[in-house]
C-alpha angles and dihedrals in degrees: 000000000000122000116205134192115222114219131194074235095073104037089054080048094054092047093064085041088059093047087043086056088046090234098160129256097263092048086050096047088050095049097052097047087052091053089048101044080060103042093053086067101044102044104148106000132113112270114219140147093264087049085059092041090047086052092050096058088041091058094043083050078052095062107234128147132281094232090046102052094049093050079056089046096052095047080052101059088038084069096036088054092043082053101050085248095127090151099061096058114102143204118278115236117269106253120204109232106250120221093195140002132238109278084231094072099046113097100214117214096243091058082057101057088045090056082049095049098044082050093058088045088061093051088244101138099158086059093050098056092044096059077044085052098053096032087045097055119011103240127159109250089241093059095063090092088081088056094100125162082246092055093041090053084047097053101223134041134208103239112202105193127150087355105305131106128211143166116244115189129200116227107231108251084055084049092057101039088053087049099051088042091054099051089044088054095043090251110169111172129314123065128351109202094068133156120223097273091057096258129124126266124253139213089254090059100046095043094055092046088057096051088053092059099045091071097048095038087037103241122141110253091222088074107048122063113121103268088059095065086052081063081049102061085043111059084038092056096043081048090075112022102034083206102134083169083067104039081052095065096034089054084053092235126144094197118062092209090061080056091040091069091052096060098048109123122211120266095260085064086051098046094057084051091065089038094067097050088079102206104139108089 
């Protein structure tokens, strides 16, 4: 078996690799702290098959999740394929298919509007149609770049993210509430969620500003952090139209399994599924 050497060289080369293949910034960003994490234990040493299997189980003794040692893994046997190390790349853990997620996991949308709400106490409105913005629609918060005072007047924007392109629309109460925002603030044209220097806010900003708001409106911090108000508007919008085919597309997947997780409800919900069938005498 083959025994390879990891250089600075080859991760800066697979970087490139990665923009050349359009993956976005945050993917990028992912996949390189995964490659990293893993060549700063191994600087100097030999790279085998045994070295990555011996990693796996170090990161199971750890105690991380299944679902996050195999996204490490992935990013992983990307690089090892980009590398001609084919070899080197392992198996993914087997993940047993989840019917329903921890409660404690599940932002209610009643813990939403009271995040808004907290927001607009404050006197935070740009935060609080922020959290509206990403609840409303269901956007990545990467994706808020393309929220500009044109797009807003025009009630929909085209959103082009990993390749795809979609068309996301602002429901008209959202579109009104941007665009009074927007004159109140001397926004002009270009985008909305800004910070005070003019640039665009990051994940790192609004992530932090959410955290802020769960102590004061009472909502455990586990639950909010942006990607959990796209399953909001999910599991909202699934709610009412029971059409997984188009979530799918507004969510902008190509794979109805990735749009199957963000339905899943929490086991009370489940529970008082069971409950209804009526089948204990």
């Amino acid at each position: 078996m083959k025994n390879y050497r990891l250089t600075e060289r080859q991760i800066h080369s697979y970087y490139h690799h990665l923009q050349q293949e359009e993956k976005s910034a945050s993917t990028i960003e992912k996949y390189l702290r995964d490659v990293q994490a893993f060549a700063a234990e191994h600087q100097n040493k030999a790279v085998c098959k045994e070295t990555v299997i011996a990693y796996k189980a170090k990161l199971i003794e750890k105690g991380y999740a299944v679902r996050s040692i195999n996204s490490m893994l992935s990013s992983l046997n990307s690089f090892f394929q980009y590398l001609g190390w084919a070899d080197c790349r392992v198996k993914t853990l087997k993940v047993q298919r989840q019917i329903y997620c921890t409660k404690e996991k599940e932002l209610t949308k009643e813990e939403y509007f009271r995040l808004v709400r907290m927001a607009e106490k404050e006197g935070d409105m740009r935060m609080s149609l922020l959290l509206q913005t990403l609840g409303g629609t269901g956007i990545r918060i990467s994706e808020l770049a393309f929220v500009t005072l044109e797009t807003v007047q025009n009630g929909k924007m085209t959103v082009s993210l990993k390749g795809k392109t979609r068309t996301v629309f602002f429901v008209r109460a959202l579109q009104q509430k941007i665009l009074r925002y927007a004159a109140a603030a001397g926004i002009t044209g270009g985008a909305i969620f800004i910070t005070r220097t003019g640039k665009l806010m990051n994940r790192t900003n609004i992530w932090r500003a959410m955290k802020r708001l769960c102590a004061k409106a009472g909502v455990d911090p586990q639950k909010v952090y942006p990607h959990n108000l796209r399953h909001l508007f999910a599991r909202a919008f699934y709610a009412l139209e029971k059409d997984i085919v188009k979530l799918a597309d507004l969510l902008g997947h190509s794979n109805l399994a990735t749009t199957r997780l963000y339905i899943i409800e929490s086991g009370d919900a489940h529970r008082r599924q069971l409950e209804r069938m009526h089948l204990i005498l």
